[in-house]
DSSP file (Angstrom, degrees, kcal/mol; ACC not computed):
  #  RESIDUE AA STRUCTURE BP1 BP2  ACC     N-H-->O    O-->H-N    N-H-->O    O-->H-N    TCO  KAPPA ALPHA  PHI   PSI    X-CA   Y-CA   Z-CA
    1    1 A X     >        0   0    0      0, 0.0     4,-1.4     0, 0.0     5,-0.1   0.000 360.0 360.0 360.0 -39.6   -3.6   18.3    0.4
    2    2 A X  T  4  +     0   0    0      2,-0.2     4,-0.3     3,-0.1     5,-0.0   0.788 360.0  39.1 -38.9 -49.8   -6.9   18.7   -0.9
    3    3 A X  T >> S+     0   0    0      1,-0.2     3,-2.7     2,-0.2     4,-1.7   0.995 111.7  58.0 -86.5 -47.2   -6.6   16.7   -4.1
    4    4 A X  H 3> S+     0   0    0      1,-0.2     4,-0.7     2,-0.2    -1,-0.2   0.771 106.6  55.0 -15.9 -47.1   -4.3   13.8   -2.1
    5    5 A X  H 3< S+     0   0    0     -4,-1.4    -1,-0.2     1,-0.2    -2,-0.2   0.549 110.0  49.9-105.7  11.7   -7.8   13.6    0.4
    6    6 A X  H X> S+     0   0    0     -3,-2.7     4,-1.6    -4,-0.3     3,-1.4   0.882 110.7  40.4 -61.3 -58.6   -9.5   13.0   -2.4
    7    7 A X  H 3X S+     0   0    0     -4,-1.7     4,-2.5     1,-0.2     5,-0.5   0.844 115.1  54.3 -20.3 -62.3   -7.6   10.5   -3.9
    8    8 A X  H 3X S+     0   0    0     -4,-0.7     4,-2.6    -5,-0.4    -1,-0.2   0.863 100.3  58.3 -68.2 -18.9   -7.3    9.2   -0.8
    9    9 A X  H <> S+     0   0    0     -3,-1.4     4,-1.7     2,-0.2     5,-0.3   0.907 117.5  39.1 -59.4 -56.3  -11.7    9.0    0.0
   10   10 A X  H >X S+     0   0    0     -4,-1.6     4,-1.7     2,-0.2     3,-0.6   0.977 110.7  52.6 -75.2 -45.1  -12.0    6.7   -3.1
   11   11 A X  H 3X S+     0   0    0     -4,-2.5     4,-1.6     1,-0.3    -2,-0.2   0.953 119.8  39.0 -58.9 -69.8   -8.9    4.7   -2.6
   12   12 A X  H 3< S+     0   0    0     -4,-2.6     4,-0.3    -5,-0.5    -1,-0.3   0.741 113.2  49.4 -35.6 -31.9  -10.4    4.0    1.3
   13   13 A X  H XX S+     0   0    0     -4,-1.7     3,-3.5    -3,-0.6     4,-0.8   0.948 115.1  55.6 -81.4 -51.2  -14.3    3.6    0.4
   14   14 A X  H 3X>S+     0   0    0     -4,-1.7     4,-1.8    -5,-0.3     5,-0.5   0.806 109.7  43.0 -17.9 -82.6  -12.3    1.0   -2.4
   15   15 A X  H 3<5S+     0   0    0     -4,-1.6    -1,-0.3     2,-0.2     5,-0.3   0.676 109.5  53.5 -56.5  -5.8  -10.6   -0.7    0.3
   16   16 A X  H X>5S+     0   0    0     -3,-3.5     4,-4.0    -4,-0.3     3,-3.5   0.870 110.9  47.9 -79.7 -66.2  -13.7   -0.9    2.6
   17   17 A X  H 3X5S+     0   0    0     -4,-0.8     4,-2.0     1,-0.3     5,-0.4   0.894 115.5  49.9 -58.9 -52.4  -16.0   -2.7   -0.5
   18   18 A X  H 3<5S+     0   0    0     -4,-1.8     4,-0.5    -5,-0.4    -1,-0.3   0.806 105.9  47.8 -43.0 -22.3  -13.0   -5.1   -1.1
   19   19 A X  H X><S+     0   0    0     -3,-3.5     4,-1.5    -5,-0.5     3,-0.6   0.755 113.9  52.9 -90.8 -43.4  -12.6   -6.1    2.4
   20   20 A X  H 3X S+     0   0    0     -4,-4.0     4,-1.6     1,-0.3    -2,-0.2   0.983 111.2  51.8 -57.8 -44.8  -16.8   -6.7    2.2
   21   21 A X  H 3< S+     0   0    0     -4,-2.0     4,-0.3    -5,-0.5    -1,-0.3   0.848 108.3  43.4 -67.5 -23.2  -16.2   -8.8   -0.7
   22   22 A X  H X> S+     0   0    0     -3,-0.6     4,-5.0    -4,-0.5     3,-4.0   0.926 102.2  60.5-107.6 -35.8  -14.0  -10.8    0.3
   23   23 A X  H 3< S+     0   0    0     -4,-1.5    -2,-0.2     1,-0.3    -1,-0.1   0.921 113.1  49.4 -32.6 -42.5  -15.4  -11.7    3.9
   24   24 A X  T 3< S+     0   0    0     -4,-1.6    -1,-0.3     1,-0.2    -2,-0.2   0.652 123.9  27.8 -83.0   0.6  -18.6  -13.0    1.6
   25   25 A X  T <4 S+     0   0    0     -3,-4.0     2,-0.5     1,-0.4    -1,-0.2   0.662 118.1  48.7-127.8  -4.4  -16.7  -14.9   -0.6
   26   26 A X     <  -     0   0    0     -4,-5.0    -1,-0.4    -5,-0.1     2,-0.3  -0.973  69.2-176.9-125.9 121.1  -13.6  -16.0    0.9
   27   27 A X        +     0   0    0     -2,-0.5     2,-0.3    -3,-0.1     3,-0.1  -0.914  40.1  80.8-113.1 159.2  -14.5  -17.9    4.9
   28   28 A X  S    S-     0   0    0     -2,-0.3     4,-0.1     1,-0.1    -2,-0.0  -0.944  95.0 -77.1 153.7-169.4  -11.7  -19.0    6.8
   29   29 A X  S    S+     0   0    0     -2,-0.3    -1,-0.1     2,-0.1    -2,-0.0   0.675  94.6 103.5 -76.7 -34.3   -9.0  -17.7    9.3
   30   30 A X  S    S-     0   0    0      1,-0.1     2,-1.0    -3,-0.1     3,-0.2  -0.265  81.5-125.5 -52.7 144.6   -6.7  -16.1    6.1
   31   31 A X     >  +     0   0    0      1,-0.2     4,-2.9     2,-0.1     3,-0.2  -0.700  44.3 166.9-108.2  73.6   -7.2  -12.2    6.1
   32   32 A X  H  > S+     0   0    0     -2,-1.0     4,-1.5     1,-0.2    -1,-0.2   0.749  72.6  59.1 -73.3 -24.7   -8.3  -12.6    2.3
   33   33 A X  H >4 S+     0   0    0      2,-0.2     3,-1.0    -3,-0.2     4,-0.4   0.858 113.7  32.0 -29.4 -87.6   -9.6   -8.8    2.8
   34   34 A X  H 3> S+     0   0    0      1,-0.4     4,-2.1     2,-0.2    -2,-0.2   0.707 119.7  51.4 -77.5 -68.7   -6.3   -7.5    3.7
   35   35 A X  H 3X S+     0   0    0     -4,-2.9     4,-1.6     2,-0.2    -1,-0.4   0.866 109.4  49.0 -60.7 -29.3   -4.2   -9.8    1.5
   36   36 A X  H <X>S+     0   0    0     -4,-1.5     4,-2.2    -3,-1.0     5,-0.8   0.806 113.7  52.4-141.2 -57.3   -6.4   -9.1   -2.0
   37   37 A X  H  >5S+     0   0    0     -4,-0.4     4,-1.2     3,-0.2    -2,-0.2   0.921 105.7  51.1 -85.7 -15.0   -6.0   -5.1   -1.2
   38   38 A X  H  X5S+     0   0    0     -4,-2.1     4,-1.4     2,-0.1    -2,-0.2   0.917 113.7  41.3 -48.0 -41.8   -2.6   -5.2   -0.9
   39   39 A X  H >X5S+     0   0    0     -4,-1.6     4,-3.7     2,-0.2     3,-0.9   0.984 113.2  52.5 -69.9 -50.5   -1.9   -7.1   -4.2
   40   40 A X  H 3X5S+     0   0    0     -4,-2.2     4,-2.1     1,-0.2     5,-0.3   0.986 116.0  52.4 -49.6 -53.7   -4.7   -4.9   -6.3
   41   41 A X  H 3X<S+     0   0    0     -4,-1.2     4,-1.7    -5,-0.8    -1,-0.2   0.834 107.1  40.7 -46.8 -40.9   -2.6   -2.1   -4.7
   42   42 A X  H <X S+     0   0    0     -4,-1.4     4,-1.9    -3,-0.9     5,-0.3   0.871 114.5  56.1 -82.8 -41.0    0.7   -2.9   -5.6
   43   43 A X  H  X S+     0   0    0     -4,-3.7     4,-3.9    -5,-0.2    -2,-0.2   0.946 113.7  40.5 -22.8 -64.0   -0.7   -3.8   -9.0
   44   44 A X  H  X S+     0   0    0     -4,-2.1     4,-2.8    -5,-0.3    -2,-0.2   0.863 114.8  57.6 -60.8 -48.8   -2.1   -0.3   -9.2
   45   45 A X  H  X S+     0   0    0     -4,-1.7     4,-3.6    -5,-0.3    -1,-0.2   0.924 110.0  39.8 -30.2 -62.2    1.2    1.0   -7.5
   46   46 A X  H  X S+     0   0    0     -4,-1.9     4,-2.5     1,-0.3     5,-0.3   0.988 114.5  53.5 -85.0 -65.6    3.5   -0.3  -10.1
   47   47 A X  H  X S+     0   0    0     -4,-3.9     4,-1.9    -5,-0.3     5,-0.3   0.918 112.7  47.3 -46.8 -45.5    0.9    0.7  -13.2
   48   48 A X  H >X S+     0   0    0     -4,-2.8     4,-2.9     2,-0.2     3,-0.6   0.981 111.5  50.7 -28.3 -81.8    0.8    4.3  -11.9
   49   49 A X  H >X S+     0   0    0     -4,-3.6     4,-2.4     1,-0.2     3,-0.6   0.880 109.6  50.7  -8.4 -82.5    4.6    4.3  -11.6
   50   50 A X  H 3X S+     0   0    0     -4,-2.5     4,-2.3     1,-0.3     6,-0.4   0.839 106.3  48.0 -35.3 -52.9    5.1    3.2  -14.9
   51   51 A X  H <X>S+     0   0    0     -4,-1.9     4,-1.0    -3,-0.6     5,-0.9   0.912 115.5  53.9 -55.8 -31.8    3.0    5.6  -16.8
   52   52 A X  H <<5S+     0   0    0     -4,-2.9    -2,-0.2    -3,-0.6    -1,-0.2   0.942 121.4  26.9 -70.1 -41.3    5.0    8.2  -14.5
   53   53 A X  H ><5S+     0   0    0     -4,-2.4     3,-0.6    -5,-0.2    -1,-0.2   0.908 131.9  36.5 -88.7 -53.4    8.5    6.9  -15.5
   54   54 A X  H 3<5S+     0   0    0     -4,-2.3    -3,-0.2    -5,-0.4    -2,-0.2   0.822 126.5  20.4 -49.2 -68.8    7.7    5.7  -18.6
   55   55 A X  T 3<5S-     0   0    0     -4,-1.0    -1,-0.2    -5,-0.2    -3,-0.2   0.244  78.5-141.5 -82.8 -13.7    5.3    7.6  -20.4
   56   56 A X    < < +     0   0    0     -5,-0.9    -4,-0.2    -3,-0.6    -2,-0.1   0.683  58.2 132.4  75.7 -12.7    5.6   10.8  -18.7
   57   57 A X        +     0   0    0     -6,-0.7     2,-0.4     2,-0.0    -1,-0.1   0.728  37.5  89.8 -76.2  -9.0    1.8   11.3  -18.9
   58   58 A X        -     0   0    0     -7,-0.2     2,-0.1   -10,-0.1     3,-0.0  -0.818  67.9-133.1-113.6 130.1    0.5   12.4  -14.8
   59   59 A X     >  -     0   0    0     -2,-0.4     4,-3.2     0, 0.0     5,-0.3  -0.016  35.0-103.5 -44.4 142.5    0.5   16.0  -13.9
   60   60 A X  H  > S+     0   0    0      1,-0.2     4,-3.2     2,-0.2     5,-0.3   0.964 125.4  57.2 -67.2 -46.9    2.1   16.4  -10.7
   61   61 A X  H  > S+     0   0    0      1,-0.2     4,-1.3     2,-0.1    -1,-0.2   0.909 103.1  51.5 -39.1 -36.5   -1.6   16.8   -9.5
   62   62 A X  H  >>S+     0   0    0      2,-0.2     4,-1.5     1,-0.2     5,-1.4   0.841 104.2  56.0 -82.6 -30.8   -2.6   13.6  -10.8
   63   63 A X  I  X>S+     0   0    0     -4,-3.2     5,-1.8     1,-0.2     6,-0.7   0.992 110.1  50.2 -53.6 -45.8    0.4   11.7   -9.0
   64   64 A X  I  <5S+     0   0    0     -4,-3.2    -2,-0.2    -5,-0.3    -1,-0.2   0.836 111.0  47.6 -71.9 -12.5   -1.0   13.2   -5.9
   65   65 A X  I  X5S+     0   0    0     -4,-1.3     4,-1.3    -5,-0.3     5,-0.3   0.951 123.6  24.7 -75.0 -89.3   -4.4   12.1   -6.6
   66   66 A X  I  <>S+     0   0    0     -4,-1.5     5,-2.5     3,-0.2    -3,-0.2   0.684 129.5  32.6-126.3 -22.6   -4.0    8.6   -7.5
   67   67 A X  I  <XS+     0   0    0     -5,-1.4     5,-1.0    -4,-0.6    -1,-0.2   0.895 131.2  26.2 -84.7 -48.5   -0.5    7.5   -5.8
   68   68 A X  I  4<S+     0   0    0     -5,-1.8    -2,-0.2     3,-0.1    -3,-0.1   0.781 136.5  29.0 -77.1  -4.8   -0.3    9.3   -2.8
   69   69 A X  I >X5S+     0   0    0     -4,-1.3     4,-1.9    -6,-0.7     3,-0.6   0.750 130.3  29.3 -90.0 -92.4   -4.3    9.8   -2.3
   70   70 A X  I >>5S+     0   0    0     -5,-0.3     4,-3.0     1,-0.3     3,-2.0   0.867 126.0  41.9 -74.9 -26.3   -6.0    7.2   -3.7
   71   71 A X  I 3><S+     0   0    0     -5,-2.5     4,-2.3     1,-0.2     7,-0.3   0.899 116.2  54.1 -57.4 -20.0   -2.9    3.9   -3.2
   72   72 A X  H <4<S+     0   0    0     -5,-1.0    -1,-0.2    -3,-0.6    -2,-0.2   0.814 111.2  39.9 -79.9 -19.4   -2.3    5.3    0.0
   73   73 A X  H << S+     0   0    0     -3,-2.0    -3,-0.2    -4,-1.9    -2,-0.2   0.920 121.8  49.2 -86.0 -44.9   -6.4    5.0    1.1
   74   74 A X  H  < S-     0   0    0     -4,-3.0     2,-0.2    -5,-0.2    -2,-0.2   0.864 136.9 -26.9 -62.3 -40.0   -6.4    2.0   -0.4
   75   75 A X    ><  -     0   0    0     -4,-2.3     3,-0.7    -5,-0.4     4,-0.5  -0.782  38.4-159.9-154.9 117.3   -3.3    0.0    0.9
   76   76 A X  T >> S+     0   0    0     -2,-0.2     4,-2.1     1,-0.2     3,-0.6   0.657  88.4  82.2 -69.2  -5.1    0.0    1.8    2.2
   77   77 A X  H 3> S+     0   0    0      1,-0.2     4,-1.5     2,-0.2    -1,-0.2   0.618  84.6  56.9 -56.1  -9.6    1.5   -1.8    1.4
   78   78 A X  H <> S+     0   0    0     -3,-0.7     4,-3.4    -7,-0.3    -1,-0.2   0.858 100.9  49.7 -87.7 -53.8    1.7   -0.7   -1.8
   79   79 A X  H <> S+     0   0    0     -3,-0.6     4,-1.1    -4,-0.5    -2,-0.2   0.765 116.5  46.4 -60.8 -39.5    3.8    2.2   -0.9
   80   80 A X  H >X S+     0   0    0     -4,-2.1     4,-3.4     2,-0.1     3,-0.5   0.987 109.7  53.8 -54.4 -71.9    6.2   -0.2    1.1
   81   81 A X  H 3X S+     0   0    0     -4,-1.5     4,-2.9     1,-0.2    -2,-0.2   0.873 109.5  41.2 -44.4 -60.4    6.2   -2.4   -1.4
   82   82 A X  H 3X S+     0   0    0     -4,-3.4     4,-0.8     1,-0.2    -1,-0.2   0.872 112.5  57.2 -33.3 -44.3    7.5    0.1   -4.7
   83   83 A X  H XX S+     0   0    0     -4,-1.1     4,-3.0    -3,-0.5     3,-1.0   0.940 103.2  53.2 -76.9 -30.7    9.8    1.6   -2.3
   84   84 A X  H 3X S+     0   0    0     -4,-3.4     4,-2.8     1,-0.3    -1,-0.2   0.960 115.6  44.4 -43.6 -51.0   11.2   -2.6   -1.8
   85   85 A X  H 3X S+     0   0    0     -4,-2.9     4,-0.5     1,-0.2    -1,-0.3   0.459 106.7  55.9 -81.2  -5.5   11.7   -2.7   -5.7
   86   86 A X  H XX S+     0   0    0     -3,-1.0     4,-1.2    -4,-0.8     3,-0.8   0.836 110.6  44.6 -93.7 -50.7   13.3    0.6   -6.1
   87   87 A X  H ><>S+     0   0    0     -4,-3.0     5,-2.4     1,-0.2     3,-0.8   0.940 114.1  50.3 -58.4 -49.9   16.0   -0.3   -3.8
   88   88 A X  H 3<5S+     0   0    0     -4,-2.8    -1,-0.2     1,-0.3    -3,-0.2   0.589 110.3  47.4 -65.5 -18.9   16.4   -3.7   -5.4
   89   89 A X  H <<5S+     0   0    0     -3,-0.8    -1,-0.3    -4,-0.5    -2,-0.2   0.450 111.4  52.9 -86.7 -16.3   16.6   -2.3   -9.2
   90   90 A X  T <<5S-     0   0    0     -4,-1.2    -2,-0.2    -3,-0.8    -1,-0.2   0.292 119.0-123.2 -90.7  -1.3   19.2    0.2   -7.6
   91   91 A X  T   5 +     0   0    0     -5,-0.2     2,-2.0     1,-0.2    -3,-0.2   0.766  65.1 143.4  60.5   4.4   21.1   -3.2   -6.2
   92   92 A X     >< +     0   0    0     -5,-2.4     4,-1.1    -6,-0.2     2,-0.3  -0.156   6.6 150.6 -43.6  40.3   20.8   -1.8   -2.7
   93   93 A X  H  >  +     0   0    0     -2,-2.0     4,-0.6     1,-0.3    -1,-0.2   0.323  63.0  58.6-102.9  17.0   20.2   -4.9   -1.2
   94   94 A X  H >>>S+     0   0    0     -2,-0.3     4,-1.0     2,-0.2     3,-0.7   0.761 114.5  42.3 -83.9 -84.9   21.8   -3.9    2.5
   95   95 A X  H 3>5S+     0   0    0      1,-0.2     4,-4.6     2,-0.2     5,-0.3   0.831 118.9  55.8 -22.7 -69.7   19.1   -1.0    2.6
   96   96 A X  H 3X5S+     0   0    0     -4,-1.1     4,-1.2     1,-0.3    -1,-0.2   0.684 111.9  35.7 -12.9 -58.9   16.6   -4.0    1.0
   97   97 A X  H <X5S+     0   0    0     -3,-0.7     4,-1.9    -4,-0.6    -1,-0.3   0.968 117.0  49.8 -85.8 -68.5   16.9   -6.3    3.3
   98   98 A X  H  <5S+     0   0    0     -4,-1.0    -2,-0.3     1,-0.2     5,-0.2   0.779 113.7  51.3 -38.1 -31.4   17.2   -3.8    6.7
   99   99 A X  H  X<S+     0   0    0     -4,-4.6     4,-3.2    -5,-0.7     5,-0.5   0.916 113.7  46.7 -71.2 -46.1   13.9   -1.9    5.4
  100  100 A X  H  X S+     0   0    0     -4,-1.2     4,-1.9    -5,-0.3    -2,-0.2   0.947 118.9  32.3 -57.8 -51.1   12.1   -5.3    5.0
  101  101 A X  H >X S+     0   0    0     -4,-1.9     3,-2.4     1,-0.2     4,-0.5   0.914 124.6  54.3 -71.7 -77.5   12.9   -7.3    8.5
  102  102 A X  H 3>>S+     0   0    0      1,-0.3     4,-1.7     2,-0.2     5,-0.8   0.543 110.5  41.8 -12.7 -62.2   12.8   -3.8   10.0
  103  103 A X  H 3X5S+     0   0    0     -4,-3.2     4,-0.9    -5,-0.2    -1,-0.3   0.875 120.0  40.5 -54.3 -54.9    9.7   -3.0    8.8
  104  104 A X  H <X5S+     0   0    0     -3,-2.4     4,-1.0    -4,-1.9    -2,-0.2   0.999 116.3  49.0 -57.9 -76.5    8.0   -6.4    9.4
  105  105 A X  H >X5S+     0   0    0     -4,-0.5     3,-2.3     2,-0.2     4,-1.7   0.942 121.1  34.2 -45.6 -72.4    9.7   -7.0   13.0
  106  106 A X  H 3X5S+     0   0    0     -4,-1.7     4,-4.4     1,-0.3     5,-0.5   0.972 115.4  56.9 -64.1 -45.4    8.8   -3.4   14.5
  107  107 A X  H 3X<S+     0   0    0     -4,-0.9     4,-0.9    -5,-0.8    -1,-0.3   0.774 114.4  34.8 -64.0  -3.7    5.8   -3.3   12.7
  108  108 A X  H << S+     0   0    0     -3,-2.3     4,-0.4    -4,-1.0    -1,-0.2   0.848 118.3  56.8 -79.3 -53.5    4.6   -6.6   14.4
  109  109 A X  H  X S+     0   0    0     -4,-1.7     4,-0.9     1,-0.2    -2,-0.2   0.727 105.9  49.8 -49.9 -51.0    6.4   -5.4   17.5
  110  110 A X  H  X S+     0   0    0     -4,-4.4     4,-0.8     2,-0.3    -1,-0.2   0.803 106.9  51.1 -79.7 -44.1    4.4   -2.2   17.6
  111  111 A X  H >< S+     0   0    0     -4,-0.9     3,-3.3    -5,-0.5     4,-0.4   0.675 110.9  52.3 -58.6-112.1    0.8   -3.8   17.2
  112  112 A X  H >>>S+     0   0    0     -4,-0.4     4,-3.3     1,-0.3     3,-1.4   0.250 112.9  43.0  24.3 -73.1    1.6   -6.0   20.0
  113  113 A X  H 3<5S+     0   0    0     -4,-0.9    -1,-0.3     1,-0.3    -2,-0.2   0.639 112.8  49.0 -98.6  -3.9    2.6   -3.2   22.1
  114  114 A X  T <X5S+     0   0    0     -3,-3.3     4,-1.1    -4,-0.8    -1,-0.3   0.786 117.5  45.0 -90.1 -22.4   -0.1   -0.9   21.3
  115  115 A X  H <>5S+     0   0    0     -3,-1.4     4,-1.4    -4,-0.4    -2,-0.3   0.801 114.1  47.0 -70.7 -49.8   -2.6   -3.9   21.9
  116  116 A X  H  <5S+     0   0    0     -4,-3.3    -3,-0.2    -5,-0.2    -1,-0.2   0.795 108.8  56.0 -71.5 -28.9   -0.8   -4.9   25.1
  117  117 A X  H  4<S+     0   0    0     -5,-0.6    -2,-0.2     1,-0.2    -1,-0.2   0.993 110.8  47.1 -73.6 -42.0   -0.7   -0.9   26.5
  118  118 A X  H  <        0   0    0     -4,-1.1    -1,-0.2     1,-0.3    -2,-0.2   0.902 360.0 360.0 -78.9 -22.2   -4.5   -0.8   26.1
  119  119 A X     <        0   0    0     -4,-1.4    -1,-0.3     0, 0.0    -2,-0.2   0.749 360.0 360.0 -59.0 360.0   -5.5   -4.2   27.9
């Protein structure tokens, strides 16, 4: 748990200076923050991953340091995302599709309703 809430300290303070970066360089309504660490995440995701399957090389410690600590302080889209592409290289695409709208709809559903309970 320890090494994970490391992992997970840099990934966040990560995701803070990106979201500060991009407010100064990107203006507009678009959540350039938000959108910039989800893709550098899923990027990051998917290189972790690889070395893991591929190469073999991360320690069970080091998975928990830098996917489930630091991709998870930095973006859980990331973790969504991998999980999309594992189903879809398995040809699940019933799961595929029911994780995605699911995921999207409630999770839309749920801000809304957490937003609405506190006005």
């Amino acid at each position: 748990m320890l090494i994970a809430g490391c992992g997970g300290f840099v990934g966040t303070c990560g995701r803070f200076l990106v979201g500060k970066w991009s407010s100064g360089m990107f203006h507009g309504s678009f959540p350039m923050g938000t959108f910039a660490v989800n893709l550098i995440g899923c990027f990051i995701i998917g290189l972790f991953f690889g070395l893991l399957e591929k190469a073999h090389v991360m320690t069970p410690n080091e998975n928990v340091l830098l996917i489930t600590g630091f991709c998870g302080g930095f973006t859980t889209f990331s973790s969504f995302a991998d999980d999309m592409w594992v189903l879809g290289s398995k040809g699940d695409w019933g799961t595929f599709a029911l994780y995605l709208v699911l995921s999207v709809v409630f999770g839309i559903l749920l801000v809304w309703g957490g937003r609405a309970l506190i006005r």
